[in-house]
N, C-alpha and C positions, 0 to 999 in steps of 0.2 A: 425706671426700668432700663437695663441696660440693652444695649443692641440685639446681641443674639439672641436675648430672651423676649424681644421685642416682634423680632422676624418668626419667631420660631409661633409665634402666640397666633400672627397673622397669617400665618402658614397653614395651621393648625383652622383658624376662623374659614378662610379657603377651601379649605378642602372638607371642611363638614357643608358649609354651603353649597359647594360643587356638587357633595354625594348628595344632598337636598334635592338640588334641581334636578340633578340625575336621575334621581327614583320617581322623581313627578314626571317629569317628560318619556320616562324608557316608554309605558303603554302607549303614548300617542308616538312615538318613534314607531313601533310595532302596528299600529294601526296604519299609518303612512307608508310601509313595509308594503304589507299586504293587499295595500291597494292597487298595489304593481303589478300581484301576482297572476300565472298564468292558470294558475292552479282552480278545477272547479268548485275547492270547496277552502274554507278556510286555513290556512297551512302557515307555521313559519318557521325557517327560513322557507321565503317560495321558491320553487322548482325552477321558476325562469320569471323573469318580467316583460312585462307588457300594459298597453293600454285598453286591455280587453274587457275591463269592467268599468273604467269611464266610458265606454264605447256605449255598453249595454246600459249604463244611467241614463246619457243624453240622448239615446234611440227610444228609452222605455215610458210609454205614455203614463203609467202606472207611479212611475218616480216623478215625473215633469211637471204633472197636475196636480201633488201635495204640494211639488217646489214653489211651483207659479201661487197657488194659496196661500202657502206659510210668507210670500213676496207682499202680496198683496196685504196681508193682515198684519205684516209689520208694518210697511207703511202706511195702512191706516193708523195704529194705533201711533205710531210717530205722531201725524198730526192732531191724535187726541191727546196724551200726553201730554207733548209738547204746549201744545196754549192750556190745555190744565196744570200741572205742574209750575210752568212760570207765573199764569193767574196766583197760584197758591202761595209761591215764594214770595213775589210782590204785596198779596193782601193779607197773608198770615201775621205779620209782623206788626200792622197797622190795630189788630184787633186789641180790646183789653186782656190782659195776664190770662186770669183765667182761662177765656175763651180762646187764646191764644193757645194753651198747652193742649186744650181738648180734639181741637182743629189741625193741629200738628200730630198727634197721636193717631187719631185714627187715616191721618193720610198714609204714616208710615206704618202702619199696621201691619199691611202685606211683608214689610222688611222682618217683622219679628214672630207675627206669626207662621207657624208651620203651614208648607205652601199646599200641604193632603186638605187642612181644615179647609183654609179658602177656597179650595176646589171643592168641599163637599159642599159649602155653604154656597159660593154660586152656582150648582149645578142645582140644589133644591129650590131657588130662588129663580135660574130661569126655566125650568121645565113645569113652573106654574104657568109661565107662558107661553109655551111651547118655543121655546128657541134653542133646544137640544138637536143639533146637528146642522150647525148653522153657521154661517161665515161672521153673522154681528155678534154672535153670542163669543168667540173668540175672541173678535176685537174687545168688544166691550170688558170682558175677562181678564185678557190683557193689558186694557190700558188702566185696571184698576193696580194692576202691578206693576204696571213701567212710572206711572205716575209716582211713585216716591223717589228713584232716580233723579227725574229731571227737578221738581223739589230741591233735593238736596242740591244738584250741580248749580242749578238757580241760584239759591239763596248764598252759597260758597260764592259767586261773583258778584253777588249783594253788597255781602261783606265790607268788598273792597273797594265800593265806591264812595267819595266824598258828597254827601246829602248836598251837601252846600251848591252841589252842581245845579242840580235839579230845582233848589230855593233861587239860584239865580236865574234859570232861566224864566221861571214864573216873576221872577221881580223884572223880568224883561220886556216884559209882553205876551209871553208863550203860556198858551191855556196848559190846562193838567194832560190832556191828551197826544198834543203837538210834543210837551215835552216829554211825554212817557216815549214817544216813535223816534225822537232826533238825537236825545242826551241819555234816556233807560237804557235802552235797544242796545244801541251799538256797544255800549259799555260790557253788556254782561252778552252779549252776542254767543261768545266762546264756551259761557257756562251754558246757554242753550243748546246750542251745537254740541257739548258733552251729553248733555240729558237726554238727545234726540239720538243718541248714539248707542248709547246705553240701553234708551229706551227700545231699539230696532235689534239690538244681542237678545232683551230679556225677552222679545217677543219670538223672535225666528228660532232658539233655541228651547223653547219653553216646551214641557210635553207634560205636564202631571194634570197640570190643569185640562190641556187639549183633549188627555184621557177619559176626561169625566164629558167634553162639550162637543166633541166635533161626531159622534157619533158615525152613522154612515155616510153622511152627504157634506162633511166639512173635517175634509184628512187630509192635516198637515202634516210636513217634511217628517220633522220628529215623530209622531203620531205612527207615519208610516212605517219609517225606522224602526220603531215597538215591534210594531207588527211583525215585520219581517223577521226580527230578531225569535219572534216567539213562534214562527209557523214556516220561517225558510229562509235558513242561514245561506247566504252567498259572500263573496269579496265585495259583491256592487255595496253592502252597507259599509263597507272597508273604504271603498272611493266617494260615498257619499262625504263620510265621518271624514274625510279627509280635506274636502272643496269646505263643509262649517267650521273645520278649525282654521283654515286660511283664511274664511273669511272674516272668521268670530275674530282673529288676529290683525289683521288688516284695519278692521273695525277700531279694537283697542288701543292700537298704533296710532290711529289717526285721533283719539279721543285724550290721549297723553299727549301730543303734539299742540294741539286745543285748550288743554290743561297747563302746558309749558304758558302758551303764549297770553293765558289770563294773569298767570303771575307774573310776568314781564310788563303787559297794561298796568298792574297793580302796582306794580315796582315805579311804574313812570307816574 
């Protein structure tokens, strides 16, 4: 392929990828916009900018007590997840073939199926128990979804480890346990640290499911968002939506960086 027809190709690759990211990012540019605005009702371009609607979030008890909730119920399911999901990567593997694919399946279930089904099927499942409108019935909900996440990240730093480590530390002296804490651990650290990550995005941002479970007395961030959206439109859901994608970003910033430095362990 000669030069000019080489640049012109890559030129051309550029700028369809540009107008790509473009058109996915323009509505969160526009939402980021409007969070500015001075305006009382939702407007764009806004009329003047200001801090008048993060004023009216971090002032309003009504937004602070889903936030502090939707806080709370990710990092519980963090810590369930998390030791479920690595349990899962670690013992999945060990089982026979068969039992192997069936145990894998339905961990990742939640990835494939439609996330309306599993909300109705947990919502029938625990309102036999009365736990519709409840802070466990979330957690619980959610950590059957965050858990194929951290699974998956797990078992991707699995991968990369040489068995032989772990056979030598038990030809050492070091019981199954010692070794799991001194020579597992550290190893796949990074792939936990991504699934705990992952796992605290699918939680705090999650609403379909929260739809069916938090009822009146367990309403989260999102949940509320719904709300407001469906019975009173302001900019303050413009400066909410704005602090979750900073955060959701921050988060996945820091779980690629995580993701870097496992393939560089691996590498070594």
């Amino acid at each position: 392929m000669s030069a000019p027809r080489f640049l012109l190709t890559r030129l051309l690759a550029r700028t369809v990828v540009g107008s790509i990211l473009l058109f996915l990012a323009f509505p969160i540019a526009v939402v980021f916009v409007v969070s500015f605005s001075s305006a009382n009702y939702l407007t764009f371009p806004p009329p003047a900018f200001g801090l008048k609607w993060y004023v009216a979030y971090f002032g309003n008890a009504d937004w602070l007590g889903p936030t502090w909730l939707s806080i709370f119920v990710a990092a519980s399911v963090v810590l369930l997840s998390t030791t479920l999901g690595t349990l899962a990567a670690i013992g999945i593997p060990r089982l026979p073939g068969p039992l192997r694919v069936v145990a894998s399946g339905l961990i990742l279930s939640p990835l494939i199926v439609p996330v309306i089904l599993v909300a109705i099927g947990i919502y029938y499942t625990f309102s036999r128990y009365g736990l519709i409108g409840t802070p466990i019935a979330i957690v619980l909900a959610h950590t059957c979804l965050a858990v194929p996440f951290v699974m998956t990240s797990v078992s991707a730093s699995l991968a990369g480890i040489d068995s032989r480590l772990e056979q030598a530390a038990l030809s050492l002296g070091a019981t199954p346990v010692s070794t799991f804490w001194q020579v597992t651990v550290p190893l796949i650290r990074p792939g936990v640290l991504v699934g705990a990550l992952f796992a605290f995005i699918t939680s705090f941002d999650e609403v379909v499911v929260s739809l069916f479970l938090s009822g009146s007395g367990a309403i989260t961030l999102p949940r509320r968002m719904w709300d407001d959206l469906q019975f009173q439109i302001d900019p303050t859901i413009a400066a909410v939506s704005t602090l979750m994608v900073v955060l959701t970003a921050l988060l996945l910033a820091s779980a690629h960086l995580l993701r870097k430095r496992t393939e560089r362990l691996r590498t070594m």
